[in-house]
Every structure is written in structure tokens, then in C-alpha cells.
N, C-alpha and C positions, 0 to 999 in steps of 0.2 A: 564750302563755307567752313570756314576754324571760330567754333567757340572757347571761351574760356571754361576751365573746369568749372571755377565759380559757378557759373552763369549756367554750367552742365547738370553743376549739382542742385540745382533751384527749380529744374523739367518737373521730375516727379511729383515734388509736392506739389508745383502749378496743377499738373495734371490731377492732383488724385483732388485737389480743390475746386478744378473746373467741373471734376467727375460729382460731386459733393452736390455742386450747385445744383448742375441739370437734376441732379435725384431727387433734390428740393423741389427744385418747377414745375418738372415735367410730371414725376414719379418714377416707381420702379416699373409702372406696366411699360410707359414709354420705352426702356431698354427692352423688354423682354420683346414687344415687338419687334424692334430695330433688329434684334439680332435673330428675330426666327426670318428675315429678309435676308440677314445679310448674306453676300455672296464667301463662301470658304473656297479660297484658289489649293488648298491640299484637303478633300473631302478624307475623312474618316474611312477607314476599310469597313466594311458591315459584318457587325458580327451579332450574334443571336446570344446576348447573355444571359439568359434563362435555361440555354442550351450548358453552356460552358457550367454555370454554378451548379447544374445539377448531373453533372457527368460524374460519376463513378471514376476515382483513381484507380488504378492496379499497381501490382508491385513495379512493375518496368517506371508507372510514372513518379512513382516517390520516389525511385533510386535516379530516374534523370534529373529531378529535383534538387535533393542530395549532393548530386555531382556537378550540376551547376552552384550552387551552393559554397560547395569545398573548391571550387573552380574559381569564382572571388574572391573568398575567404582567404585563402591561401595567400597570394600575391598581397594582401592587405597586410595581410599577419606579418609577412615580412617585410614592409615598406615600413609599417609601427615599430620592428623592432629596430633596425636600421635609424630611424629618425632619433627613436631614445637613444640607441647608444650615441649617436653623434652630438647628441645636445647635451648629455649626460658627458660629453669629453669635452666640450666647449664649454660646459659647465661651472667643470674645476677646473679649465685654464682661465678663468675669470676670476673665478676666487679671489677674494683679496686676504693677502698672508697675515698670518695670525700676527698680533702685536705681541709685540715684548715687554714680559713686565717689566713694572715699576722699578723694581729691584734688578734690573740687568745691570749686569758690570759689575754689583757690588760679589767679593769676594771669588772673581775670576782671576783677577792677578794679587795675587796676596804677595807672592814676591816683591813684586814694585813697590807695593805697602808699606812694608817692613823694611826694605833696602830707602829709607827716605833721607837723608844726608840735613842735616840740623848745622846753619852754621849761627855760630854762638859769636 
């Protein structure tokens, strides 16, 4: 089935308005229910976080830290500067050229000026 984007861009809000309702009717317990049922086809791996937040870092793990860290960072730093420069040259080929004053032309050929031919 092919919808319209229109008609694509209008899901959302339906839904967050159906979501609106039910919260009205039912309540909030109704969802917390619903979903301590529902079925999750990709369960969560198990992890023990009381374990994790109270582990003890060492130097080895700041520095893998660190170097995952400068490992994104890096590649980022230069995809930002690359972007600037390119938009920063697309920038000033956009430009639009300075105007010329008011006074242009006056007193570039003064020659022609002064050579004026008067017929009497």
C-alpha cells in the first residue's frame, strides 16, 4: 500500500491523540499493566546495575575511555571542518557583488568631457 506523504504526515499526531485518549479513559495504570504483559520479541541482555555503577575504574579503564572518546571525536572534528570550509566557499560564490556608487562614471573619462565639439 502507497500513502500520501500528506496523509503520512497526519500518523503521528493521530497516534499521539489516540495515545491522549486511552490515558484519559483508561488511565496510566491501564498502560503500566499492558505493558508489564507485553510480549518483547528482542529481550534486553541482563545486566546487574548496581554491580556496574559501583565498580571501581582503573587507569586501563579511563584510558580505554579516552581512546574511544578521541576515536569519535576525531573523525567528527574533521567532517565539521570539511563541512565549514565547503560552505564557507559556497558562501562567497553566492555573494552578490558590491554595488556601485552613485557617482560611478562621473570623472573616469574626463577626456571625452572636455573633447565635446559645440556646433554653434
Amino acid at each position: 500500500m502507497n500513502y500520501s506523504m500528506e496523509l503520512q504526515a497526519r500518523i503521528p499526531i493521530a497516534l499521539c491523540a489516540l495515545h491522549n485518549f486511552m490515558l484519559k479513559m483508561d488511565g496510566p495504570e491501564a498502560f503500566a499493566e499492558e505493558l508489564a504483559h507485553a510480549h518483547d520479541p528482542v529481550p534486553a541482555a541482563p545486566r546487574n546495575i548496581s554491580t556496574i555503577a559501583s565498580r571501581q575504574l582503573n587507569n586501563a579503564d579511563l584510558q580505554a575511555g579516552k581512546d574511544l572518546q578521541n576515536l569519535i571525536a576525531e573523525p567528527m572534528w574533521v567532517q565539521y571542518k570539511d563541512y565549514i570550509a565547503t560552505h564557507a566557499a559556497a558562501d562567497e560564490l553566492e555573494e552578490e557583488p558590491e554595488e556601485e556608487p552613485d557617482d560611478a562614471g562621473v570623472g573616469e573619462d574626463e577626456d571625452d568631457n572636455n573633447n565635446v565639439e559645440m556646433n554653434v
